[in-house]
C-alpha positions as CSV (number, residue, x, y, z in Angstrom):
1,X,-14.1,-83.9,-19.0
2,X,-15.1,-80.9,-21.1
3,X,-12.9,-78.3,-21.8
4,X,-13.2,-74.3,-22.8
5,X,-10.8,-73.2,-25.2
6,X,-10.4,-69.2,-25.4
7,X,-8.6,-68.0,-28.7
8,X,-8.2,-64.6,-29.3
9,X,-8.1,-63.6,-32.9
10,X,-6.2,-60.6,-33.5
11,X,-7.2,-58.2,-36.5
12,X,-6.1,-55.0,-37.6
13,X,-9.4,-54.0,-38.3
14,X,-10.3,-54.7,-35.0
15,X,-10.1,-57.9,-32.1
16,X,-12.3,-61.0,-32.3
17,X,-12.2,-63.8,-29.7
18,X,-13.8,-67.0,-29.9
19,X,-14.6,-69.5,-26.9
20,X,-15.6,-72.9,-27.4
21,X,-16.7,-76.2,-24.8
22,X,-15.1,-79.4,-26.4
23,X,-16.7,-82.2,-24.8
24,X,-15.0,-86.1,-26.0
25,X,-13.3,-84.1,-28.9
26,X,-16.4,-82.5,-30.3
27,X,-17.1,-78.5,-29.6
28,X,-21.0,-78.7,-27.7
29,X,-21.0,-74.8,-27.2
30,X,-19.9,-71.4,-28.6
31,X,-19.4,-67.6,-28.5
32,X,-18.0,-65.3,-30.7
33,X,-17.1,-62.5,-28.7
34,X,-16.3,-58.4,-30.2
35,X,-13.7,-57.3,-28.0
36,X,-13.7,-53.6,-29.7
37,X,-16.6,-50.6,-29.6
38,X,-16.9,-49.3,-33.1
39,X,-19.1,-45.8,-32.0
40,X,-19.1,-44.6,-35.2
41,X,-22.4,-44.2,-35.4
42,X,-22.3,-41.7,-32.1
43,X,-19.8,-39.8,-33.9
44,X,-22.1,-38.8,-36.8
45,X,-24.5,-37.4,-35.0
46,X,-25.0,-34.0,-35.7
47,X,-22.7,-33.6,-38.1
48,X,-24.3,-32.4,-41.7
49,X,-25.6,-35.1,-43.9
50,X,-22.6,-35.6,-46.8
51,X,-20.4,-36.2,-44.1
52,X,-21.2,-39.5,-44.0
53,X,-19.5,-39.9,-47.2
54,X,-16.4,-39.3,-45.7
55,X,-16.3,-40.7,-42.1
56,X,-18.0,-43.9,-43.0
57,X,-15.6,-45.6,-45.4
58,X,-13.0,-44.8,-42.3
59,X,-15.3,-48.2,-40.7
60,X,-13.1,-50.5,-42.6
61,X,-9.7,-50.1,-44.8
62,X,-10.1,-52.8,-46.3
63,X,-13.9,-52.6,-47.6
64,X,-14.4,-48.5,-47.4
65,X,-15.6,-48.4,-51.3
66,X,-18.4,-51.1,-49.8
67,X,-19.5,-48.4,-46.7
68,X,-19.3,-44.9,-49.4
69,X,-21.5,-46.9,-51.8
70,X,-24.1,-47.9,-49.1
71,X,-23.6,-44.3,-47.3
72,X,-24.5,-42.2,-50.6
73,X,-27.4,-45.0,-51.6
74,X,-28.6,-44.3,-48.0
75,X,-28.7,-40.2,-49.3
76,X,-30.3,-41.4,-52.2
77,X,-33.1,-43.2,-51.0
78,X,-34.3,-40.4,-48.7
79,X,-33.8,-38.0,-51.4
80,X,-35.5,-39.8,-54.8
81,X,-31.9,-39.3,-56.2
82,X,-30.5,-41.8,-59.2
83,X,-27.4,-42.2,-60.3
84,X,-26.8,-42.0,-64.2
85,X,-26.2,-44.9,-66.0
86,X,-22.4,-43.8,-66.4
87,X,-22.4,-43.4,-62.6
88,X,-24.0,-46.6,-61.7
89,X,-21.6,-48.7,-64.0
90,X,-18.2,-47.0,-62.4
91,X,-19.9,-48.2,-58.8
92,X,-20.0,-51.6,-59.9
93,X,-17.0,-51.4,-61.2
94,X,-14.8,-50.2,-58.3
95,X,-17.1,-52.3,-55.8
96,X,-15.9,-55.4,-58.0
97,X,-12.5,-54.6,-58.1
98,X,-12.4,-54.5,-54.5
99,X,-14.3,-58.1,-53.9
100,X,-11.4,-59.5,-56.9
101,X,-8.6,-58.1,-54.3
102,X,-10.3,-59.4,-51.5
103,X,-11.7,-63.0,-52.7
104,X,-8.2,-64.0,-54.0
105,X,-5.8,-62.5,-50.8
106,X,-8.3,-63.9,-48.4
107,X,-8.6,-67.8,-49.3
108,X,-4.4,-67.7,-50.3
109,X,-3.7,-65.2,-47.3
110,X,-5.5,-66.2,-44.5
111,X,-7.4,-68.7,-44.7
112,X,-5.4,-71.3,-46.2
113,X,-2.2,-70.9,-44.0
114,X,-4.1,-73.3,-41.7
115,X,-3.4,-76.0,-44.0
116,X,-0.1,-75.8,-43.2
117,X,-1.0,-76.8,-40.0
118,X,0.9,-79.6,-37.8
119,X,-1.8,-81.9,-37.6
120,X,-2.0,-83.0,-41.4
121,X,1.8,-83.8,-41.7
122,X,1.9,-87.1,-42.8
123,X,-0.7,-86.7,-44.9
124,X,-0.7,-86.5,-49.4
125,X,-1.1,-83.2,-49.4
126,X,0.5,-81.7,-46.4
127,X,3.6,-80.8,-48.1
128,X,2.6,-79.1,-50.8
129,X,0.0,-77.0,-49.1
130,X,3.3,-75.8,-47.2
131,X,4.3,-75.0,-50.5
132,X,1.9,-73.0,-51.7
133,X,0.6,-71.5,-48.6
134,X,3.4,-71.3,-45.7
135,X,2.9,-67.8,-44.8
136,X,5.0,-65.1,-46.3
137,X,7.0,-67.6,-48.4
138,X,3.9,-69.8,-50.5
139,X,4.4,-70.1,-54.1
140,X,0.9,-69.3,-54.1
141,X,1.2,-66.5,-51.4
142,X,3.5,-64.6,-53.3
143,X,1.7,-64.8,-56.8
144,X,-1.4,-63.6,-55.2
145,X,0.1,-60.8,-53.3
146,X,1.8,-59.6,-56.7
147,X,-1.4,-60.3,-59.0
148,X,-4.0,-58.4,-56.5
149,X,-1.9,-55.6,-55.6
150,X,-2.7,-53.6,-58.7
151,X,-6.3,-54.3,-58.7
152,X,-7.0,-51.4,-56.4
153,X,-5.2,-48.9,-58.3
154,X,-9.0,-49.5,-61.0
155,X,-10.8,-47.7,-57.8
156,X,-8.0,-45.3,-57.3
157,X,-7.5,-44.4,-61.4
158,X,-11.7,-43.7,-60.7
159,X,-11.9,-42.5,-57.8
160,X,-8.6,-40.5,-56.7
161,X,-7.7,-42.6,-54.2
162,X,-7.9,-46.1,-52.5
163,X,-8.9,-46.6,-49.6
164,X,-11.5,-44.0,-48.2
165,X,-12.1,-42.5,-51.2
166,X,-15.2,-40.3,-51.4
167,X,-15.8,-39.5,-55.1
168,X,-19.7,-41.8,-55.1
169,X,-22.3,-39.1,-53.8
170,X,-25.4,-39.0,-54.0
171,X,-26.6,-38.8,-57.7
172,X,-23.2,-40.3,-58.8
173,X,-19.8,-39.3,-58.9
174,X,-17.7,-35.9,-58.5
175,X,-15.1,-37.3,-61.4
176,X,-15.4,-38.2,-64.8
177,X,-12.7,-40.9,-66.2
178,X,-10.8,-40.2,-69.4
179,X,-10.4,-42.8,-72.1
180,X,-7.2,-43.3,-71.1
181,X,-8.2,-43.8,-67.7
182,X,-10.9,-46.2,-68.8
183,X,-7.7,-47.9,-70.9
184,X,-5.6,-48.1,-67.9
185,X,-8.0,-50.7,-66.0
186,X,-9.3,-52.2,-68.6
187,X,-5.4,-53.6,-69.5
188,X,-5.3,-53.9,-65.2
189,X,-8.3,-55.9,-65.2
190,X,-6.6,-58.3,-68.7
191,X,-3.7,-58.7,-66.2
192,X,-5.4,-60.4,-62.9
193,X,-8.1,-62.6,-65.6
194,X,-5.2,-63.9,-67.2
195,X,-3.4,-64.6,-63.7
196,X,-6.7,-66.1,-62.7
197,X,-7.5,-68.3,-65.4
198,X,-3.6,-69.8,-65.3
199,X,-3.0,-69.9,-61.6
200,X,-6.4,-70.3,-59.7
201,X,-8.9,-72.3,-62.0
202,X,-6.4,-73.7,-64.4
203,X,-9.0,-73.0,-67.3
204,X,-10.8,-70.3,-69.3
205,X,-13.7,-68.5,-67.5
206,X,-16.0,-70.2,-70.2
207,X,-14.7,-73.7,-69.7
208,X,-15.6,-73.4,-65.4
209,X,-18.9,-71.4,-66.2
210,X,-19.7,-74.8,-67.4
211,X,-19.3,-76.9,-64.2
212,X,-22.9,-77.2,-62.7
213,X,-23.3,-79.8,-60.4
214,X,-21.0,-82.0,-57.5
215,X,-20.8,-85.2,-60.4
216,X,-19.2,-82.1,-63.3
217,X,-16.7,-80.8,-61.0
218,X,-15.3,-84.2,-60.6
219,X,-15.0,-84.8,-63.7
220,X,-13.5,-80.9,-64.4
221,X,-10.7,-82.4,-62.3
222,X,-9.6,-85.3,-63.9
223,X,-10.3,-83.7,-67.3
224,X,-6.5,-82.0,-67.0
225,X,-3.7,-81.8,-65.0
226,X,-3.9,-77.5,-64.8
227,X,-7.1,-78.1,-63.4
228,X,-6.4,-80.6,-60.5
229,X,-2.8,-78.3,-59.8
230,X,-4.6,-74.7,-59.6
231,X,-5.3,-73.6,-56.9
232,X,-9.0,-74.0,-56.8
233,X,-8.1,-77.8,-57.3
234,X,-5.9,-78.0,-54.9
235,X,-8.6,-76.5,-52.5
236,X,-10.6,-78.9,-53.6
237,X,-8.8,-82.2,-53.2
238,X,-6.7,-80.5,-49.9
239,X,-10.4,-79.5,-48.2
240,X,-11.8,-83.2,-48.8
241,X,-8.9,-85.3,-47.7
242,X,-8.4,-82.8,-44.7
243,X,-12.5,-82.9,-44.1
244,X,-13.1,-79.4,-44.4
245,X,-16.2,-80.7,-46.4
246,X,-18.0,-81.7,-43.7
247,X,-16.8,-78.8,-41.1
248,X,-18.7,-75.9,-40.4
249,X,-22.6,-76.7,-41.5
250,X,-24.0,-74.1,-39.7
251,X,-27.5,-73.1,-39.9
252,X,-28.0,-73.4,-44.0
253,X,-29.8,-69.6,-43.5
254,X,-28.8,-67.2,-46.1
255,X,-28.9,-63.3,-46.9
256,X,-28.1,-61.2,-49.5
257,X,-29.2,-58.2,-51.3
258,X,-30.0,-57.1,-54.5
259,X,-26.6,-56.2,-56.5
260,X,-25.3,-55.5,-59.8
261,X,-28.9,-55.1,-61.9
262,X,-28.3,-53.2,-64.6
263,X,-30.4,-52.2,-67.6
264,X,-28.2,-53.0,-71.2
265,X,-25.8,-55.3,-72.5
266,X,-24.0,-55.7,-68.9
267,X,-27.1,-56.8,-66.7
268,X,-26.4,-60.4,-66.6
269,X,-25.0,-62.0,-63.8
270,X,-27.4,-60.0,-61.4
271,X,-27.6,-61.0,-57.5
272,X,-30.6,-61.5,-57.1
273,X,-31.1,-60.9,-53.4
274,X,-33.5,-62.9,-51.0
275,X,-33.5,-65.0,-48.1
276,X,-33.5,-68.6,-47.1
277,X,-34.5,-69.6,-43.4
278,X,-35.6,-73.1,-42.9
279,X,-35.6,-74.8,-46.3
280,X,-38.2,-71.5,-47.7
281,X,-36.6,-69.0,-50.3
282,X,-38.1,-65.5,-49.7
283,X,-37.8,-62.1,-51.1
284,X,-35.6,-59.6,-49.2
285,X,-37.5,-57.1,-46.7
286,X,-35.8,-54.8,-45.5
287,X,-38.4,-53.8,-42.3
288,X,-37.8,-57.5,-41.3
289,X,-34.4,-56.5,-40.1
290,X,-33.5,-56.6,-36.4
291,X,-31.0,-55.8,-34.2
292,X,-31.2,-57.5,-30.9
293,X,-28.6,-56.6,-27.7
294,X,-29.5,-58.7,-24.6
295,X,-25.7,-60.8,-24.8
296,X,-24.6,-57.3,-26.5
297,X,-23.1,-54.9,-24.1
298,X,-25.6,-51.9,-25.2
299,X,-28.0,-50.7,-22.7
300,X,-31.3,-52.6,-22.3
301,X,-32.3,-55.9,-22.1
302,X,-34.6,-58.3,-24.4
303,X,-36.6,-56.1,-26.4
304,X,-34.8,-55.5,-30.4
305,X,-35.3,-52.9,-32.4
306,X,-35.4,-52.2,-36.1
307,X,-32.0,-50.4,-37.2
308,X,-33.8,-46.9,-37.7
309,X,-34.8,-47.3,-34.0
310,X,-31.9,-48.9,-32.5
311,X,-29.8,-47.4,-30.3
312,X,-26.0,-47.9,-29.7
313,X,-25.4,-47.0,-26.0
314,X,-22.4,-48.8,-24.7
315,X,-22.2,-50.6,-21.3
316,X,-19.8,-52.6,-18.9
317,X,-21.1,-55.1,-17.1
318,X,-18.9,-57.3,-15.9
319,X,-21.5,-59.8,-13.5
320,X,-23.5,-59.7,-16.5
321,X,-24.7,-62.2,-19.9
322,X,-23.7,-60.0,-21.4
323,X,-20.6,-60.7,-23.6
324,X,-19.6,-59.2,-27.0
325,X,-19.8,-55.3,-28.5
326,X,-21.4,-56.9,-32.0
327,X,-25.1,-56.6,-31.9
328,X,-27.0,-59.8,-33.1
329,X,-28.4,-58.7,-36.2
330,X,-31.4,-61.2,-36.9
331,X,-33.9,-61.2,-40.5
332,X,-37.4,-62.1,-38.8
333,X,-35.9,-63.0,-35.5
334,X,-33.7,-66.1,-37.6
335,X,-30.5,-66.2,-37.6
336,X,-28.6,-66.1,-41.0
337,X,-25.0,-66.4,-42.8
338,X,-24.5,-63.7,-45.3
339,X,-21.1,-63.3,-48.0
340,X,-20.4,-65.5,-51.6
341,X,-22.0,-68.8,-50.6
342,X,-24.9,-66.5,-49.3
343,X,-25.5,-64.9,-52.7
344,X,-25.1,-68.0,-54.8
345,X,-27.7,-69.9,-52.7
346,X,-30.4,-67.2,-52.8
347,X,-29.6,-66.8,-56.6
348,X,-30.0,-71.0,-56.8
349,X,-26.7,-71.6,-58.7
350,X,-26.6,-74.9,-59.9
351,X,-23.4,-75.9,-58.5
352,X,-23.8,-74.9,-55.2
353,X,-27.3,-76.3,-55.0
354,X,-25.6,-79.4,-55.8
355,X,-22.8,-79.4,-53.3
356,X,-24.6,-78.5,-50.6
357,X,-27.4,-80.8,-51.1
358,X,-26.3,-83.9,-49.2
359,X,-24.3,-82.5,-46.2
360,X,-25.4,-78.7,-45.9
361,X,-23.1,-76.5,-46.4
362,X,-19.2,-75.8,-45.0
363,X,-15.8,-74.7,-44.6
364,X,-15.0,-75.8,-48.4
365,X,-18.2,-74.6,-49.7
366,X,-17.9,-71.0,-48.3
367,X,-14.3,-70.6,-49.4
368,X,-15.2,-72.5,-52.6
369,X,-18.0,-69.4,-53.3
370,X,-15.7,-67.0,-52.4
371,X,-12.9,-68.1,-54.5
372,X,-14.9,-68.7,-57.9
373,X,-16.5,-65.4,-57.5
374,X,-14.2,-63.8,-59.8
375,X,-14.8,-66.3,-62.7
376,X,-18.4,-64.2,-62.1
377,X,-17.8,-60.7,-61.4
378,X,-14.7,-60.9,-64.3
379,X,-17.1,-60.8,-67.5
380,X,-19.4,-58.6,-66.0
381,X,-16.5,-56.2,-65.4
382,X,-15.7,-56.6,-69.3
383,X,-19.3,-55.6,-70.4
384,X,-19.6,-52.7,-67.7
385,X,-16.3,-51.1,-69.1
386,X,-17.7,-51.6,-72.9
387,X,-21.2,-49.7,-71.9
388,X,-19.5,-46.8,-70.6
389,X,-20.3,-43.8,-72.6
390,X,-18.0,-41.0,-72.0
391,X,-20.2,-38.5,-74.2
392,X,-22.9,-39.0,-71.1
393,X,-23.4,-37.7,-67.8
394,X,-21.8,-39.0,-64.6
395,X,-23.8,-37.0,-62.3
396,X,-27.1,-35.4,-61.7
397,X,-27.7,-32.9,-59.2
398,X,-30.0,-34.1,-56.4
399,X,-30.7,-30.8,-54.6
400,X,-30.3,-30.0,-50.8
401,X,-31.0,-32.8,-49.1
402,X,-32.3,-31.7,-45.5
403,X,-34.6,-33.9,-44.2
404,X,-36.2,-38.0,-43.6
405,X,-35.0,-41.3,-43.4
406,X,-33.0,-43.5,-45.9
407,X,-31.5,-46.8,-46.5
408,X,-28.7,-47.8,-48.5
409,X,-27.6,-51.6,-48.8
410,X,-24.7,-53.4,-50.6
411,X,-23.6,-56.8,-51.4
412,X,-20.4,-56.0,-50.2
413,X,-17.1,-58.5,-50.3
414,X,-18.4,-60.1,-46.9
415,X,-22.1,-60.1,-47.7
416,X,-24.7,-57.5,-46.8
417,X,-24.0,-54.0,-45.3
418,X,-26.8,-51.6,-44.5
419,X,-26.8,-48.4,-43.3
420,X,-29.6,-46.4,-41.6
421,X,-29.5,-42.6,-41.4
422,X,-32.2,-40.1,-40.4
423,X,-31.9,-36.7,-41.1
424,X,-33.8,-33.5,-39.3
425,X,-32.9,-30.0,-40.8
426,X,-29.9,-31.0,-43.0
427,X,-28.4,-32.6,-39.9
428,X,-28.2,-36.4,-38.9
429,X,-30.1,-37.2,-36.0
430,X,-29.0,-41.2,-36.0
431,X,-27.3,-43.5,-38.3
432,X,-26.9,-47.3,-37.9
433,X,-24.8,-50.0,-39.8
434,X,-25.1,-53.4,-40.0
435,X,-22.0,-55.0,-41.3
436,X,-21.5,-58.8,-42.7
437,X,-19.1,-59.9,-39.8
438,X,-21.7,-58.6,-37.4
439,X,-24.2,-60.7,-38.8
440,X,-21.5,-64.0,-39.0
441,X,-20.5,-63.3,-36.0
442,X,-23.0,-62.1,-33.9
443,X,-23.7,-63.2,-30.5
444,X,-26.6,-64.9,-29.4
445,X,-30.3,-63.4,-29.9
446,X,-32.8,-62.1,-27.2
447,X,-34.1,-65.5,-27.3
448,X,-30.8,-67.3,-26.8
449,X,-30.1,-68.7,-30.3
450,X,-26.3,-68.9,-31.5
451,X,-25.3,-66.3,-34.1
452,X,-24.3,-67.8,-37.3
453,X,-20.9,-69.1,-36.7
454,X,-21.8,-70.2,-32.8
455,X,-24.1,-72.4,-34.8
456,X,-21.5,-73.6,-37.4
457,X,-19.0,-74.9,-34.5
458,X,-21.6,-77.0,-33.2
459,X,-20.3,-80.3,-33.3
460,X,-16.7,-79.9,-34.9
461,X,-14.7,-82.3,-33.9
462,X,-11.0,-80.9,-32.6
463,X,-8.8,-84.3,-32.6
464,X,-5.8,-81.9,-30.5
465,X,-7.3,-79.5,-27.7
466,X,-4.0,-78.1,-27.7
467,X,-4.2,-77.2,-31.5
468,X,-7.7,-76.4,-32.4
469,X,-7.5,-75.9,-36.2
470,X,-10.6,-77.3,-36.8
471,X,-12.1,-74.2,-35.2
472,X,-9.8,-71.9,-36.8
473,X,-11.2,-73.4,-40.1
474,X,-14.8,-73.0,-39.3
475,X,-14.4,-69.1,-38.2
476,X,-11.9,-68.2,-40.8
477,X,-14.5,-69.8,-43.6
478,X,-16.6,-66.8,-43.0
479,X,-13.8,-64.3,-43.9
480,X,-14.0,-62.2,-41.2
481,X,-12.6,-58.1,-41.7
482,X,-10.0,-58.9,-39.7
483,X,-6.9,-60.1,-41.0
484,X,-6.1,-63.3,-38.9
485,X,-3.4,-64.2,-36.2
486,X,-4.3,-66.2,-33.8
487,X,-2.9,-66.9,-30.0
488,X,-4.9,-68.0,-27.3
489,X,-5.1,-65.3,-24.1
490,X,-6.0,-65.3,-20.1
491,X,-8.8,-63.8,-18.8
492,X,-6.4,-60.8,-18.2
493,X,-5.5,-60.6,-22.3
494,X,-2.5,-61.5,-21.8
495,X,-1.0,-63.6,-24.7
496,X,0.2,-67.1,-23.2
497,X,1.2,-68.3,-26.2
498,X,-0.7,-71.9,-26.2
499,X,-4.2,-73.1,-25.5
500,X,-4.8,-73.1,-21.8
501,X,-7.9,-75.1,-20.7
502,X,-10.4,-74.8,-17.8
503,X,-13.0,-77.3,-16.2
504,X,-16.3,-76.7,-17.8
């Protein structure tokens, strides 16, 4: 008999549930449903135009540097502004720092405590994942929590304060670091690559920057002991003898934007941007975006909108399809996945081409992407601090900024965040965002197809109904900006502590 399994997963950036249909031990059906109305965007209406700068980073405390940087790019493409090359190198910079925090804290933090889980005792590597990862008391818990924790202080040393800081504007910044700022992170930033390269890869940056392809990586592990007992090779060998290499496939249909091109010495390691939707790699549109609300629970039916047009009117309708407050944010009416795994597939990295090229992607891919991204974003951090110039300008003065339309999109931790704002007599007349979890977890399009994750349950086998970790995996693999604890609930919300199941 088929089964529905309701698990709430509680955030305190906001409440997620997930329902799934596990028919013969294998989930047939999903939803991801939003529990909580944002309505930001209905409170900035009206209010003057740098105003976004401030109430948007309030969207998220845990990615705010991600929403100032796309709200003051949003100023600056209605305006013709441009940063300074001082000011455009600080962005990067703090925007890194915060993807190193949250890279590291999320694969050690939240998403492997399910390896702890009771359904691998008994086997290899069961006991040491409780080791490393038993919430709260992990070797490797611990060590991250006291390696990240200084990394925001780079964005605060910049920027006065993390989070919600509000020193990016449009044209730049409203501080200018000292050298002995600049110092400061630079000796914060030595700390956590020294960290990284002992604890998490086990190697130098250079010596991983040389695994491209499934058959190296292998071979990377065997090559020495540090490597196979870092962390990253412990995800490795824990994800394939658990079978996390094989969970979560998903559409294999990718977004992300352009990130991190800069002119000078610093400009490798550039995101390229695009998009892949059925096997074809195409260049990023932004018109192409669309935001579609017939399972939403907005007003109106099956007609989408473009996010300049798109309205957020909230409604409760409890007889209705309707089911989740996230929007389903679609690129050409397709469905796609967007974060790490998403920008090193539309940039065509070797290694990820190569692990995904028999079995699609997964679980252990996405976390994989996500973990590794700081053997990236690391040397690029180096060369960004090296082309600061202090004798230069910071800012340039954009003018009064009273009136059109503008865009702003970053490649934040999660993947790509846009924001939409139009603007009539110095006053904002609508503003839309688009953040990564909406588009992971978005509900189901006007024409009925799964979001991205309702897609990548499809077919997971759950071997206990009364311990689904196999779905916790798949969900979590997305890294979702909530941080996770997970019970299942009633209809009422009520917690009941355990999985309860209904006929399907």
């Amino acid at each position: 008999m088929a089964k529905t399994i309701q698990m709430a997963l509680n955030r305190v950036e906001g409440d997620l549930e997930v329902k799934v249909i596990v028919d013969n031990g294998v989930v047939t059906d999903a939803w991801m449903i939003g529990t909580m109305y944002r309505g930001i965007e209905k409170m900035m209406v009206g209010r003057a135009a740098m105003d976004s700068l401030v109430i948007t980073p309030r969207v998220c405390g845990i990615c705010s540097t991600s929403h100032l940087l796309a709200a003051a790019r949003a100023l600056e493409n209605l305006s013709g502004a441009i940063a300074p090359y001082n000011g455009q190198l600080i962005r990067h910079l703090v925007l890194a720092a915060e993807k190193l925090q949250n890279d590291v804290r999320h694969v050690a933090l939240m998403f492997a405590a399910d390896l702890t889980n009771k359904k691998y005792k008994g086997t290899s590597l069961h006991e040491e994942a409780v080791r490393r990862f038993e919430p709260f008391r992990g070797t490797s818990v611990i060590k991250v929590i006291q390696a990240s924790k200084k990394i925001p202080e780079i964005i605060a040393i910049l920027g006065g304060q993390w989070p919600h800081s509000s020193f990016i504007v449009p044209g730049g910044l409203t501080s200018e670091p000292s050298g002995a700022d600049l110092r400061q992170c630079q000796m914060i930033l030595g700390e956590f690559r020294r960290w990284y390269e002992k604890s998490i890869l086990g190697c130098s940056i250079e010596r991983w920057q040389q695994v491209q392809s499934e058959g190296q990586l292998d071979l990377w592990l065997e090559e020495e002991q540090e490597h196979s007992e870092g962390d990253l090779g412990f995800l490795i060998r824990c994800g394939r003898e658990f079978g996390l290499d094989f969970m979560g496939k998903g559409y294999d249909s990718f977004l992300a934007v352009p990130e991190h091109g800069l002119p000078g010495v610093a400009s490798g390691g550039a995101v390229t941007g695009g998009v892949i939707t059925e096997g074809n790699h195409k260049e990023f549109f932004e018109k192409e975006i669309s935001e579609h609300i017939r399972f939403s629970q907005y007003l109106g039916a099956d007609k989408s909108f473009h996010p300049m047009d798109s309205e957020a009117q909230p409604v409760i309708r409890e007889d209705s399809e309707k089911y989740s407050w996230c929007k389903a944010p679609r690129y050409a009416d397709q469905a796609v996945e967007t974060g790490p795994l998403a920008e090193l597939m539309v940039n065509e990295d070797n290694l990820f081409q190569s692990l995904t090229s028999q079995s699609g992607t997964s679980a252990l891919t996405r976390e994989l992407a996500r973990l590794t991204r700081p053997a990236r974003l690391l040397p690029l951090m180096d060369g960004w601090f090296g082309d600061i110039d202090l004798t230069a300008p910071f800012y340039t003065s954009t003018g009064e900024i009273v009136d059109g339309y503008g865009f702003g999109s970053v490649q934040a931790p999660r993947g790509f965040l846009g924001h939409w704002l139009h603007l009539s007599h110095g006053r904002i007349e609508h503003y839309q965002i688009i953040a990564p979890t909406t588009w992971n977890a978005s509900p189901r399009d006007d024409s009925g197809n799964r979001g991205a994750i309702e897609e990548a349950l499809i077919g997971t086998e759950v071997m206990d109904s009364t311990n689904p970790v196999e779905v916790g995996h798949v969900v979590r693999s997305f890294d979702l900006c909530m941080v996770c604890s997970v019970h299942a609930v009633s209809k009422n919300g009520k917690s009941l502590g355990r999985v309860r199941f209904g006929a399907s």
